[in-house]
N, C-alpha and C positions, 0 to 999 in steps of 0.2 A: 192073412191076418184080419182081426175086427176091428173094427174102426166105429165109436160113438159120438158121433157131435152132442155136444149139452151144451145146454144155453139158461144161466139164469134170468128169472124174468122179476124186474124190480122197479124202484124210482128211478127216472133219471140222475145221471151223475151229477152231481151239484146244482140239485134240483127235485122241486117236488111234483113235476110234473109226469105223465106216462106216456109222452112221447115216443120212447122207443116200443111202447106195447101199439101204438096205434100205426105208427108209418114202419118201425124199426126191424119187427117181425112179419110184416105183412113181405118189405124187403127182401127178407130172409127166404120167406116160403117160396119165394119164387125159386129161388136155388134149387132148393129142397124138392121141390115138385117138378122143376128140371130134369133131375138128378133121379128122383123116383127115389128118394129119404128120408126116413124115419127118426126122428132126433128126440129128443127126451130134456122138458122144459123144469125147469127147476122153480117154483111158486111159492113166497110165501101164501101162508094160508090168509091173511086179510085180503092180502091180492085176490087170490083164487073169490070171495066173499065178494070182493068190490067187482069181478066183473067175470062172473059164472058163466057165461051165455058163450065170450070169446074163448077160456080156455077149454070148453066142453066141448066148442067147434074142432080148437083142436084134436085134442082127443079121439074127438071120432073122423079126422083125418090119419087116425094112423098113428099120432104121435103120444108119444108115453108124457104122463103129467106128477112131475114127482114132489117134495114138499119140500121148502126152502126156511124152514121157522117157522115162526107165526107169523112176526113182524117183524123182521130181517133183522133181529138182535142179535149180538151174540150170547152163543151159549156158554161158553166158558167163564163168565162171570155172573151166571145167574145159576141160585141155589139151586140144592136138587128138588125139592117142592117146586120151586119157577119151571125149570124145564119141563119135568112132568105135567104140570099143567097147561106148558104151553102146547106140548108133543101129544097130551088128551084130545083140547081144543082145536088145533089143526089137525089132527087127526077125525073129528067130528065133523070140520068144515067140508072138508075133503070127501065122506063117505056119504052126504045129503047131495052133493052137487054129482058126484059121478058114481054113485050107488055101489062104490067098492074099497074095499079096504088099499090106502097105496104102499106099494112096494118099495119105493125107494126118499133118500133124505140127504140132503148135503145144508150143515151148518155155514150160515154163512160168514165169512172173512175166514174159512177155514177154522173155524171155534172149534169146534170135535175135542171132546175129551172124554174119556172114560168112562166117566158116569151117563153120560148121553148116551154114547154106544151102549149101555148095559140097558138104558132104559129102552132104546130104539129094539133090540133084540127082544126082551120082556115083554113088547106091547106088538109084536109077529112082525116087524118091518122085516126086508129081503135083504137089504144093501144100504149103505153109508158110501157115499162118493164124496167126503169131504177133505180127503187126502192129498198132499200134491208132493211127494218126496223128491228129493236130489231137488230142492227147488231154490236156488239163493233169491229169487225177485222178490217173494214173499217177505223175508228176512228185512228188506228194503224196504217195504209199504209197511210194517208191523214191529220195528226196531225192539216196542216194549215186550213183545210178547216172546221172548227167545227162547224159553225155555218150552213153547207148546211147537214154538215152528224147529228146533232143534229134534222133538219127539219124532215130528212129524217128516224130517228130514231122510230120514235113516227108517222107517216104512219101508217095505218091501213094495217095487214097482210092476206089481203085478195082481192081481184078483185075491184077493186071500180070507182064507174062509176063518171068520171068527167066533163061530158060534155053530149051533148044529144046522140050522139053515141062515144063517145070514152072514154076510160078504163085505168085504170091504172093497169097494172099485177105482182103485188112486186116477187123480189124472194124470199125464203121463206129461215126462220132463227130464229133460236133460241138463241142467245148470237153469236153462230158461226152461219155461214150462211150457205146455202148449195150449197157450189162451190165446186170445185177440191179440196179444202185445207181439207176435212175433209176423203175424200176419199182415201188420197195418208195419213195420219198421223194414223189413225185409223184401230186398225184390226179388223177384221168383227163383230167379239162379240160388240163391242163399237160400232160400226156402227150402226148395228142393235136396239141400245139401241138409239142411237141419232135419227135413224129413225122415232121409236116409238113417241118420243118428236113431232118429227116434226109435224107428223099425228094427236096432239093432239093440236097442238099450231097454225093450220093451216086448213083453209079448199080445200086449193089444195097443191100439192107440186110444187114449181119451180126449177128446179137447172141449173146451169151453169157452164161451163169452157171453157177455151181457145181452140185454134186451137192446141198451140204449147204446151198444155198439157200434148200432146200425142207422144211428142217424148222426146229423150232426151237434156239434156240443161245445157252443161258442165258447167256454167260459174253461174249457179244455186245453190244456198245452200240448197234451197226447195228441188233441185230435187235431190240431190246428198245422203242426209239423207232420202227423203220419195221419193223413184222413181215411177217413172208415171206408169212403172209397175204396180207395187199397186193400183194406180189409175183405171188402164186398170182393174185389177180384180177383185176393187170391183167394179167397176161402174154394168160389167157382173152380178155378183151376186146379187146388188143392185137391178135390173131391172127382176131378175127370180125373188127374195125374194118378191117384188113388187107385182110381176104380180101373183104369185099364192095368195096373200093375195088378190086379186080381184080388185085391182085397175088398172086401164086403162089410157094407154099412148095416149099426144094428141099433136100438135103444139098449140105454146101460139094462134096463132087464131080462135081454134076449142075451147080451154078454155070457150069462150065465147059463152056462150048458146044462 
């Protein structure tokens, strides 16, 4: 099986600082480089603008750099004019800073609708990872939006091809999804027991979490009961457990055979 860690790279949670781009993913990399891991960062485009030098480094470690908005809005309540121009401009940002067109897009707070995908396909993108089906968490953090997370529920939990070349790459979920949130609540034994779900309810694994995952977040009730800590160790063992069960780590655009 293939397995993609993504990680969106944004503000701080309740906050405007970029803490987890500076301590939070550095963090991270060490796993990653542990592990010998390719993961696939998710950026808005102002981001990418405010600091080209660090996400470029990534990049040319290996790691896929994909575009996260412009400015972590969502899309689903911005016209189709707003989108388009903001899907140009990031689009722009992104082709001056790594001299190529990028392949892949996740809306964030899961916005994804329609008209986005139609434009995302139109202007040559490869893939939309803004999906999370079978997901009740979402439903919980987004109460009002139930008619896009109800759409979004009932997605097919697998690769699916929506266009002549482009893809939609759900992340992968079982009731719970597989972010941060099960990583940092769960100890390993449970873990491991959710994993197993995963691998049966799923023909790749996706997971994801934040930049600021990976630090701490005084002002956090998440983090204060289940610390990123825990996070931080199981992700490591998550990734050995993985890798010696045979499965192989890839970025969301290697996914695509």
């Amino acid at each position: 099986m293939k397995v993609s860690l993504t990680f969106d790279v944004e503000k701080d949670l309740h906050s405007s600082t970029y803490n987890g781009l500076e301590f939070g993913i550095p963090a991270l990399l060490q796993i990653l480089n542990k592990h010998k891991i390719k993961a696939t960062f998710f950026v808005p485009a102002q981001l990418l603008k405010k600091f080209p030098d660090y996400l470029l480094f990534l990049k040319n470690q290996g790691h896929e750099i994909a575009l996260h908005g412009f400015a972590h809005e969502r899309f689903d309540i911005l016209s189709a004019w707003e989108k388009q121009i903001r899907i140009v401009k990031s689009v722009e940002i992104y082709k001056k800073i790594f001299n190529q067109y990028p392949k892949g897009f996740r809306a964030p707070q899961h916005s994804i609708d329609a008209e986005t995908l139609d434009l995302l396909k139109d202007m040559g993108f490869l893939y939309d990872a803004s999906y999370t089906p079978f997901n009740l968490l979402q439903l919980l953090f987004f109460p009002k939006r139930f008619q896009l997370w109800l759409k979004g529920f009932f997605k097919k939990r697998e690769i699916n091809k929506i266009g002549d070349n482009f893809y939609e790459i759900p992340t992968s979920s079982f009731i719970l999804p597989f972010v941060s949130l099960p990583l940092r609540i769960f100890p390993w034994p449970i873990l491991k027991v959710y994993l197993w779900v995963l691998k049966r309810t799923s023909s790749n694994l996706v997971f994801y979490a934040h930049s600021w995952d990976f630090i701490e977040l005084p002002k956090s009730k998440t983090d204060k009961y289940f610390s990123y800590r825990r996070l931080i160790s199981n992700l490591d063992k998550m990734i050995k457990y993985l890798s010696e069960k045979g499965d192989k780590f890839s970025t969301m655009h290697d996914l695509i055979g």
